[in-house]
N, C-alpha and C positions, 0 to 999 in steps of 0.2 A: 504493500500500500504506500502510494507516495504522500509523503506528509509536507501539511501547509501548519497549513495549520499546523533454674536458678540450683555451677549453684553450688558454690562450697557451703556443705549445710553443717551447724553446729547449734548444738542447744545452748542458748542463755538465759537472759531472765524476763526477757522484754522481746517485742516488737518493734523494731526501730522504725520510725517512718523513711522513707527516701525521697527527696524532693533536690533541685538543683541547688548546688552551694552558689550560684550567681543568683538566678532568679529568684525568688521568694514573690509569690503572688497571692493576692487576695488573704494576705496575714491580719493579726492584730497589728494595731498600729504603735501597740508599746514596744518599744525598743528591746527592753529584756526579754518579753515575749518570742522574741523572732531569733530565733537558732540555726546554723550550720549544721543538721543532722549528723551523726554515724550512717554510715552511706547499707542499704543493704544492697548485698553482693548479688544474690538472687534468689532470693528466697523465695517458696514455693507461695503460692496465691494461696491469701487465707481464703476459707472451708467456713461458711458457715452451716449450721444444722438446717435444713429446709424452711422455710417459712416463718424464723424466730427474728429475722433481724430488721428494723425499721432505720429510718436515717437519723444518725446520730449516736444508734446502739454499738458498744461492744459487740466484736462479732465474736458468733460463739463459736468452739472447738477449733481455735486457732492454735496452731502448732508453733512455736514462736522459735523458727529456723533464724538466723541470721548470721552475715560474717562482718564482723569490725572492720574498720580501716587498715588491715595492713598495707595493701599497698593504693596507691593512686586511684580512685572511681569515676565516674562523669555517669552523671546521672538528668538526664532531660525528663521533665515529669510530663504529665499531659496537657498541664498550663501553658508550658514555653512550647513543646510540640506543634500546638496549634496556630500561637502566635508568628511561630519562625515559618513554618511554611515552606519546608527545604524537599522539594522534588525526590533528593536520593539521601542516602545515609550520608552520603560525602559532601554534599551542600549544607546539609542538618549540621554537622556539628564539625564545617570549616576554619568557626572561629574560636573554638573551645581551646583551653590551652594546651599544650605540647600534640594536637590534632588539628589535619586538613584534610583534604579530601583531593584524589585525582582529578579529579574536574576535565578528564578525556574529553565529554560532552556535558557542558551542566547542563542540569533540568532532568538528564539522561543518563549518563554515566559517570557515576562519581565515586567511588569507593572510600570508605575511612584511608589513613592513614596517619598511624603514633607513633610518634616521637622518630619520624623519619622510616619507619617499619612499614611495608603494605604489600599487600596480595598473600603470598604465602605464609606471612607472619600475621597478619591479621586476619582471625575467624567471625565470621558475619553469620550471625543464626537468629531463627526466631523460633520462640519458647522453648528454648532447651535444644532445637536441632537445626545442623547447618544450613543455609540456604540453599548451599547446594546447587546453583547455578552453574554458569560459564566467567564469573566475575576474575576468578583466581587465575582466570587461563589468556586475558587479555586485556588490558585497559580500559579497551571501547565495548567491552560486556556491561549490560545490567545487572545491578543486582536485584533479584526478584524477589524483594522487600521492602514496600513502601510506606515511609513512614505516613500517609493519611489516613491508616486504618493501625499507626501502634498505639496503645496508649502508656509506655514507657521506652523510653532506651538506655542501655546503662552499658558505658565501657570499661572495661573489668578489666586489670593488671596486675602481675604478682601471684603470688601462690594460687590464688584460686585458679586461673586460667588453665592448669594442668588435666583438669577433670574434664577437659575439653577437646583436650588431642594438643600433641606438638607442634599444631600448624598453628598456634597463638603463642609464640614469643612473643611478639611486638601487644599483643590484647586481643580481646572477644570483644564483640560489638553484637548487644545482645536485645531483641525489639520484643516486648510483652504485648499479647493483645488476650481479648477475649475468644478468640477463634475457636478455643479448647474451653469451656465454660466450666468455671471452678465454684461460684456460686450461684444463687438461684434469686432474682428480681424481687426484691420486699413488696414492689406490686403484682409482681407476677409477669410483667411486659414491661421494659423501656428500649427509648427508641433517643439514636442520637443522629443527627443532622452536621456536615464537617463543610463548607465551600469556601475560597475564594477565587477573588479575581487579581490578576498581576500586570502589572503596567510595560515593565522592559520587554517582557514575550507575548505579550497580547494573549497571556496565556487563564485559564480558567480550570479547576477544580473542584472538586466533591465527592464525598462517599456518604452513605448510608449505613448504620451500626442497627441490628435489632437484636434483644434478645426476649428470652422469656423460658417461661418453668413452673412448674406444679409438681407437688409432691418429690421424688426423688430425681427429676428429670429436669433437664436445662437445655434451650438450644439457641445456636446464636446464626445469625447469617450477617453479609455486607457485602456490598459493591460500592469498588468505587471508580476513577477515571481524572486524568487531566490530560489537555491537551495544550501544546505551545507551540506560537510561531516563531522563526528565526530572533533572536531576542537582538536586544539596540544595545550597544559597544560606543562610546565614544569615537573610536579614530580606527582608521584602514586597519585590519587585525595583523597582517603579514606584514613583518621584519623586512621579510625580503620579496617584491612583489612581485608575484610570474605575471609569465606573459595574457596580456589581458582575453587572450581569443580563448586562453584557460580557465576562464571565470563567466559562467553564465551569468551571474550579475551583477558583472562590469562590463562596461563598455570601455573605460580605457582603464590605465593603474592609477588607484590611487579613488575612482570613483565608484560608487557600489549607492545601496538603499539604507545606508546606516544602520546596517546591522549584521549580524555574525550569518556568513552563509553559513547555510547547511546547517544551520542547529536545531531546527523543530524535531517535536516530538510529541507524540502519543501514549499514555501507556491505560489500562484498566484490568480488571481484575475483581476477584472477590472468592467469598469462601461458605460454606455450609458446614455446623460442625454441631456437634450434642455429646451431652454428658451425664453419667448416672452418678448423682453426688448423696452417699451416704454419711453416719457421724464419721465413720475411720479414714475417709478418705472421697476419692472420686476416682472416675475411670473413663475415658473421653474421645473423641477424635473428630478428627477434620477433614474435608475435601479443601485445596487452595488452589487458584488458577491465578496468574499472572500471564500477563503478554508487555507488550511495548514495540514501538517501532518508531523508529529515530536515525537521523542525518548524522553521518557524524562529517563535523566540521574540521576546518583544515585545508589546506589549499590543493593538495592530489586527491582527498577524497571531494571534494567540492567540483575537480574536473569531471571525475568519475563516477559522479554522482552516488556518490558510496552510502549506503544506508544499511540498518538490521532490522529484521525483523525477527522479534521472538517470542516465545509462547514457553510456561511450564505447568505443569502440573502434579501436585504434592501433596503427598495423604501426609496428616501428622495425626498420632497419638500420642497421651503420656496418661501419669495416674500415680495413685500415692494410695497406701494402706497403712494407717497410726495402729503401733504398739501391736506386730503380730504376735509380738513372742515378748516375755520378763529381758529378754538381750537385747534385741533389737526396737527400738523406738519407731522406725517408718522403713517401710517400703516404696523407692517410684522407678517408676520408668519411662525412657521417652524413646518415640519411634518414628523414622521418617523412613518413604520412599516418594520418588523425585524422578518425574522423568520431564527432560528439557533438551531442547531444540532451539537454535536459531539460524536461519540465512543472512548471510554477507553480500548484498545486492550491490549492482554497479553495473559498470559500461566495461565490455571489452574492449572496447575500440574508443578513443574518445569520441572520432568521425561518424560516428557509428552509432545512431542511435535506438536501431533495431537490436543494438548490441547487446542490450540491458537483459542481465539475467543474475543468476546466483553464482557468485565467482568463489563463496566457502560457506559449509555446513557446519556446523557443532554440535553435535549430541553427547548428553548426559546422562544417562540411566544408573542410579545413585540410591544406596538404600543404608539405612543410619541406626544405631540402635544404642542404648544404655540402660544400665541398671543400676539401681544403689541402695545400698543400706545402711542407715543412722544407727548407730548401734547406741545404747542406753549409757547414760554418762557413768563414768564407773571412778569412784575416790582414790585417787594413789598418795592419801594421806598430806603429799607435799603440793597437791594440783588435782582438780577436777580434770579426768581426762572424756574428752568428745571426740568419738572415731567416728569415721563417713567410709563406704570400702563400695567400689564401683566395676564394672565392667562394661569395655566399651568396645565396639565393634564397627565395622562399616565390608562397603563394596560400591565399586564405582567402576563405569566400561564407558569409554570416551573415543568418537570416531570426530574428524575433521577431513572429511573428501573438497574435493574441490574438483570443477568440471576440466576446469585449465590445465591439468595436468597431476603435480605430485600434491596433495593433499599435505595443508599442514604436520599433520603426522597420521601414520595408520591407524586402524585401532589397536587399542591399548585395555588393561583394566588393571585392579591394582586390591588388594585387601589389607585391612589391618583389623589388629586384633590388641587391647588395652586393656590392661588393671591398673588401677589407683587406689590410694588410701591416705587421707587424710585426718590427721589429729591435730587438737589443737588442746593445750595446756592451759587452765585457771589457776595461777597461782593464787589470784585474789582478786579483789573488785578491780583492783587497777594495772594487774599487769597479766598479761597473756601469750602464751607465744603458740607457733602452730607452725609443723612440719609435717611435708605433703612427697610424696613421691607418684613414680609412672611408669611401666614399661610397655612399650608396647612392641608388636613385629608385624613392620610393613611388605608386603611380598608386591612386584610388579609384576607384568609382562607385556612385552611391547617391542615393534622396530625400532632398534640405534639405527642411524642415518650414519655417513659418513662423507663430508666432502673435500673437495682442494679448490683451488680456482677454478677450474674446467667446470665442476658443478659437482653432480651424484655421483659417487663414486663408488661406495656399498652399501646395501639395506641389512641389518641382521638380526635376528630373534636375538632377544636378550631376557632375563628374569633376574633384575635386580631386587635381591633382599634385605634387610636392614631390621634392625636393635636399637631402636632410638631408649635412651633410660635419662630419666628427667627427676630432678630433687629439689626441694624450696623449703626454705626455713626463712621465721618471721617474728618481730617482736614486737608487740604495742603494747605502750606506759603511759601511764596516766601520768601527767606534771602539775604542780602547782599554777596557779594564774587560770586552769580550766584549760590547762597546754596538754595537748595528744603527743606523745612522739611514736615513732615506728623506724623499727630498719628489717626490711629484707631481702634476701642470697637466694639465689635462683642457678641452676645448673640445668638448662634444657637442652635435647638432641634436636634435632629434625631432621627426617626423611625427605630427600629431595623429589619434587612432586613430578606428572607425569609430563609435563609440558615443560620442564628443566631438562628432560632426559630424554625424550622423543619429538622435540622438536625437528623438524627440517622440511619446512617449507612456506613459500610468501603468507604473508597475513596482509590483507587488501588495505582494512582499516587503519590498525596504525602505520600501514609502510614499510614496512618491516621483513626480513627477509629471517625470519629465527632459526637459529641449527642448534640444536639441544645436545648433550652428554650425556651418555648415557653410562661415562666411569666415574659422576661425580660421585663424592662420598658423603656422607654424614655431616651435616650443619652444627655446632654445637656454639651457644651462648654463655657465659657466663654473667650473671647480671647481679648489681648491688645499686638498693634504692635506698634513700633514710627520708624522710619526712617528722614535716611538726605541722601539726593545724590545731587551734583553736575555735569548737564548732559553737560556744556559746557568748553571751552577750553582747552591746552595739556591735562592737569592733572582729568581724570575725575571716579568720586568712585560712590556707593552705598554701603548704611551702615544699616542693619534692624536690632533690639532687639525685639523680642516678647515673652509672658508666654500666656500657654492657662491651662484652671483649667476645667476637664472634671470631670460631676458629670455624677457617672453612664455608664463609660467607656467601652465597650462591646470588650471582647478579645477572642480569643480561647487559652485555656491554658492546655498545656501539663501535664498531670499527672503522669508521670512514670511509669504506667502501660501499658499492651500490652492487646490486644485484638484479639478474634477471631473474622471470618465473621458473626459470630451471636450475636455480641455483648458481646460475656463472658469475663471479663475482671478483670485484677490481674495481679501478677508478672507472666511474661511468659507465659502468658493464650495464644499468640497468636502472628501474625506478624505485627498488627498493632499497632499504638501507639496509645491510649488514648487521644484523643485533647475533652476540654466540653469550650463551649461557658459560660463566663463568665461574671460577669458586677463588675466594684469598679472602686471609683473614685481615679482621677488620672492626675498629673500637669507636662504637657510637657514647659520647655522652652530652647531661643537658641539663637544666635543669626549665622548673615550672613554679608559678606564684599567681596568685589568685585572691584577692581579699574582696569584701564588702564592710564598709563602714557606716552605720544608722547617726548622723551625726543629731540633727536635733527635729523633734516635732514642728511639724507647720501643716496648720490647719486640720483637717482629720484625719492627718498621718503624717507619715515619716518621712525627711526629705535622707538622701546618704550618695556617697559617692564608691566607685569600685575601680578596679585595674586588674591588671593580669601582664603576665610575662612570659614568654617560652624561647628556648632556644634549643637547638638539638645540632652539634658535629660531629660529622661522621667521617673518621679516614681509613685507608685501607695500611697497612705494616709499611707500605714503601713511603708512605705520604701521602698519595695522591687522594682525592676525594673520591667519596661515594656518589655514585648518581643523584639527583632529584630529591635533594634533601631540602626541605622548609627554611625559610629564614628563620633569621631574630625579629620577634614579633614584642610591640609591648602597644599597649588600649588602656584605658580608664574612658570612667563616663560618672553621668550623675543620674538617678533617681528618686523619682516618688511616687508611695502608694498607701493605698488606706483599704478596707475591705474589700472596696469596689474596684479604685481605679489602680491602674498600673503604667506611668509611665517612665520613659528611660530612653538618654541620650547615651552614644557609647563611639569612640574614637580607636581605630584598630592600625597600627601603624607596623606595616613590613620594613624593614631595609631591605638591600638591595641584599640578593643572593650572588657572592663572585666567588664564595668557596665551592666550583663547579668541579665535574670531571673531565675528561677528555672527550672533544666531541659533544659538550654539550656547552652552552652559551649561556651566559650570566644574565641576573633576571634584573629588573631594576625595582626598587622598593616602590612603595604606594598607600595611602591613605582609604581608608574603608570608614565613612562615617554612616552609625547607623540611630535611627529612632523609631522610638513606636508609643501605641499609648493604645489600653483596651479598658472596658470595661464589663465587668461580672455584675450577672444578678443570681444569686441564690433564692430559692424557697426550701425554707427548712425540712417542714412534712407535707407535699404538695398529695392534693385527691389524687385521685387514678386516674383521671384526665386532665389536670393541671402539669403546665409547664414546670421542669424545676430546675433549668437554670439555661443563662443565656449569654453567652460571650457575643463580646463585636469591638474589632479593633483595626486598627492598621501600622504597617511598619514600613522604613523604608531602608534600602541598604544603598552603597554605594554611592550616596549621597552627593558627594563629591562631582562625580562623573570622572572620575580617575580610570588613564588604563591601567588596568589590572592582570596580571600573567604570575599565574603558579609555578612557582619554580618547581615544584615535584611532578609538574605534568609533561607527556612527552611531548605532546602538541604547544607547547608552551610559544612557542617563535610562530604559530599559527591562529591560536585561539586567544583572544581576551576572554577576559569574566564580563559577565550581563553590567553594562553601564544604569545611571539612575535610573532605581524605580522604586514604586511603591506596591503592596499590597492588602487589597482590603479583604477579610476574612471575617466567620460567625460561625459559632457552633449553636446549637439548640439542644435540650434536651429534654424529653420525657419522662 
């Protein structure tokens, strides 16, 4: 279609709430009042008994999981989800500190990326299970998780992430919805309403959330959709401008319609899912359908009119059973299968406009599984000890044909198999620690490729196997003044995945001509974080320093040569660029800060100001730089808010990224001003046909009209970021 248009779990004594440590919305307007929470890590969605809970009650038979602050969290609640309004996970939370997003295509394809870590080191899942896409396998993939139907996200780092697989060194990036229905409507039915409209992409959005339940049963459904046109960019987006007979909408260089070719986009989706929720637990699952179809921008795919079109579809279950046995406290599990497809459309020919067909395939076929059990806290006299012991499994079979000739790689599939167990130690109320381990065994199979300059030169069955074993130990103390500290030591492997190791062949979208290894070896991290945060009264900060030392770091590195679709490659052999999977070790460190300050009341609330800081370098043993790593960022703004309103000015300032690598180009710094202002209505116990709450607000980003260019993007010397705009959005609820 062409477009125009949870869960390191541990018993303590409480329920922590999780809400963002920037935002704070719709609070009391006393100062002391308003707290930087203990972040929960992921804890299982409270249970309550069927039909007991009204608004405002205790819910009952809630299980009180939670994991403290050891390491760093980012937690976006439902408040600011709605207000930001961020197309993909990697626009959502671009200006979070020590994270940005690929921004390949924004609106469209943008992926996390922390603390300069992304694709294989960052794991993207929704409720417990991967997303399982095509995301990890190319830059210009979507990821098929949209935050207009999550109603949390929370970026998870440090010992918890282990229970996740070793594809999260860098973090989890984890989206909560109702999809899988853990409770049962105190009316019986509500219904929630999500839309806005956006100014830079003349773009428009909406979903619809329903759920409902009687007696032991709950079922939820949702559909939603947005679509966007080419969005508006301040100034000519290419560095370096091709020839204009290359640009459908140019007529000459330098002229175009004020805006980003080739960036519109489509996506919709929705899901149907029910649950049997009894006092011990629940048991649940879901149908989920995702699509999207999107331009990706760039000046060779802008000739060739390059677009994706993709489509997936994912059953997920999980489920939870309290207290089977005097040992054991809970039982859950969670369970995905995922099968996913997308076409790489374009022009063979650029002359040629009959030419237009599917020039790459990608298939997914993915199936996910885990188990766990809370085992009952047991006294070792010197420490309350809380053990969690899991099993985790998968299977994945991945084809990339292409009509043109060699297929990015043949097919492939790959299994692994994990145990973990984490404990964590109560010395006392104020100090804690908790040591986690992993091992797991990855088995491939797939064609090594093998080339020289001429091109292909052998194909060979391979079955590479691997022992990744992963270890994490952590400390959190309570200090005087209402001071947190924490330090934790990480020791993780990873398996290098199948697209490191069976690459060899063109990829349309990013240009790219990839040839993979298939004798890489084992990843392995060493990583040390220490933090301090203060989560209570006016004045409240987070503070993280961490250094991670990768031995055996796995990159795709640009070579300067070009290539043709058969692999022949040298100066100007061809239109793609030369990228070979590479491995050397290599020492990221950085550090992050974050405070909000409630300085004094005005009027029916609290006026305060904030900031934040991140920086993250990355080099390789001999010196040289890492690819596509984030600047030095530092923002503040000011706020105010009272039960209702919420507004806030906020000033986001890059420097200039020139700590580059080879072959890639230095980015220039830039100003990001942003504001917004919304207002909430609650009604406390609304009838069964009265509204009970109603957001409406608008925000604006980029303010400025600054060009904007992510140094972590490969497209960077091609794509700016969406020039000024605004968006007005409203939720409703039932």
């Amino acid at each position: 279609m062409l477009l125009r248009g949870q869960h390191m779990s541990v018993r303590l004594s409480r329920l922590c709430a999780a809400v963002s440590p920037f935002v704070l919305v719709a609070m009391s307007a006393q100062a002391q009042d308003v707290v930087l929470p203990e972040v929960v890590v992921s804890a299982p969605s409270p249970i309550q008994r069927p039909g007991t809970a009204t608004p405002g009650d205790t819910l009952q038979g809630t299980l009180p999981v939670v994991t403290d602050q050891f390491a760093t969290v980012t937690v976006i609640p439902n408040e600011q989800l709605r207000r930001n309004g961020g197309a993909t996970l990697g626009d959502l939370l671009f200006d979070k500190p020590g994270i940005t997003g690929s921004s390949f295509a924004p609106g469209a394809s943008s992926r996390p990326i922390i603390r300069g870590l992304d694709v294989n080191r960052v794991r993207i899942q929704e409720n417990g299970i991967g997303a399982n896409g095509a995301s990890d396998l190319g830059e210009d993939h979507f990821v098929p998780v949209d935050p207009l139907t999550a109603d949390r996200v929370e970026v998870i780092r440090g010992p918890a992430t282990l229970r996740y697989g070793s594809q999260a060194i860098g973090g989890v990036v984890e989206t909560f919805n109702n999809r899988i229905p853990t409770t049962i409507p105190w009316r019986g039915f509500s219904a929630e309403f999500r839309g806005g409209m956006s100014s830079a992409d003349k773009g428009y959005d909406g979903a619809t959330l329903l759920d409902a339940g009687a007696g032991n049963f709950a079922v939820h459904a949702d559909a939603f959709g947005r679509t966007t046109q080419d969005y508006r960019v301040p100034h000519y987006p290419y560095l370096t401008t091709p020839d204009a007979a290359d640009l459908p909408n140019a007529t000459q260089p330098g002229a175009f319609n004020g805006r980003q070719p080739s960036s519109a986009s489509l996506s919709r989706g929705g899901s149907v899912g029910g649950s049997y929720i009894f006092n011990e637990g629940y048991l649940g699952l879901a149908v989920i359908q995702n699509s999207a179809t999107y331009h990706i921008p760039g000046a060779e795919p802008e000739s060739n009119n390059t677009r994706i079109d993709a489509r997936q579809t994912k059953v997920l279950t999980k489920g939870e059973w309290r207290a089977p046995t005097e040992a054991i406290d809970a039982l859950r599990f969670w369970g995905g299968f995922t099968d996913y497809k997308h076409n790489e459309l374009g022009l063979a020919d650029q002359s040629d406009l009959t030419s237009d067909g599917v020039r790459q395939t990608f298939t997914n076929k993915e199936q996910e599984g885990r188990i766990e059990a809370q085992l009952a806290p047991f006294n070792l006299r010197f420490a309350a000890l809380t053990t969690a012991i899991g099993i985790q499994g998968g299977y994945q079979k991945l084809d990339a044909p292409s009509p043109d000739g060699i297929g990015l790689w043949d097919p492939n599939n790959n299994s692994r198999i994990a145990g973990y167990m984490f404990n964590e130690f109560k010395f006392s109320q104020s100090t804690k620690a908790q040591i986690a381990g992993r091992v797991e065994q990855v088995n491939l199979s797939g064609i090594g490729r093998e080339f020289d300059a001429g091109g292909l030169i052998a194909s060979t069955a391979v079955s590479p196997r691997y022992t990744p074993k992963s270890a994490s130990i952590g400390l959190i103390q309570d200090l005087p003044l209402d001071l947190v500290g924490s330090i934790t030591a990480q020791y993780v492997e990873r398996a290098p995945k199948p697209a490191e190791l069976f690459s060899g062949g063109g990829h349309d979208a990013t240009v790219t001509f990839d040839k993979g290894n298939p004798n890489l070896g084992i990843e392995a991290a060493q990583s040390l974080e220490v933090g301090l945060r203060r989560a209570k009264g006016p004045f409240r900060f987070e503070a993280t320093a961490y250094v991670t030392k990768f031995k055996g770091f796995i990159y795709r590195r640009l070579t300067g040569n070009t290539c043709d679709d058969a692999g022949v490659c040298g100066a100007g052999a061809g239109e793609l660029n030369e990228a070979i999977y590479s491995q050397a070790d290599a020492l990221f460190r950085g550090a992050e800060f974050q405070s909000q300050w409630d300085i004094a009341p005005l009027g029916s609330g609290v006026f305060g100001i904030e900031n934040q800081f991140d920086v993250v370098r990355a080099t390789f043993s001999d010196g040289s730089n890492v690819p596509r790593i984030p600047p030095v960022r530092l923002g503040g703004g000011v706020y105010w808010r009272d039960a209702n309103w919420f507004a806030r000015v906020k000033l986001l300032h890059a420097f200039a990224q020139n700590n580059v690598a080879a072959m890639e180009t230095t980015t220039p710094g830039y100003e990001d001003l942003r504001a917004e202002v919304s207002y909430t209505w609650k009604r406390d116990k609304p009838a069964l046909d009265e509204l009970s709450e109603v957001t409406v607000g608008i925000n604006g980003t980029n303010l400025l009209n600054q060009d904007i260019r992510n140094s972590a993007a490969y497209n960077k010397d091609e794509v700016l970021m969406p020039g000024a705009g605004v968006r007005v959005f409203a939720t409703v609820k039932y």
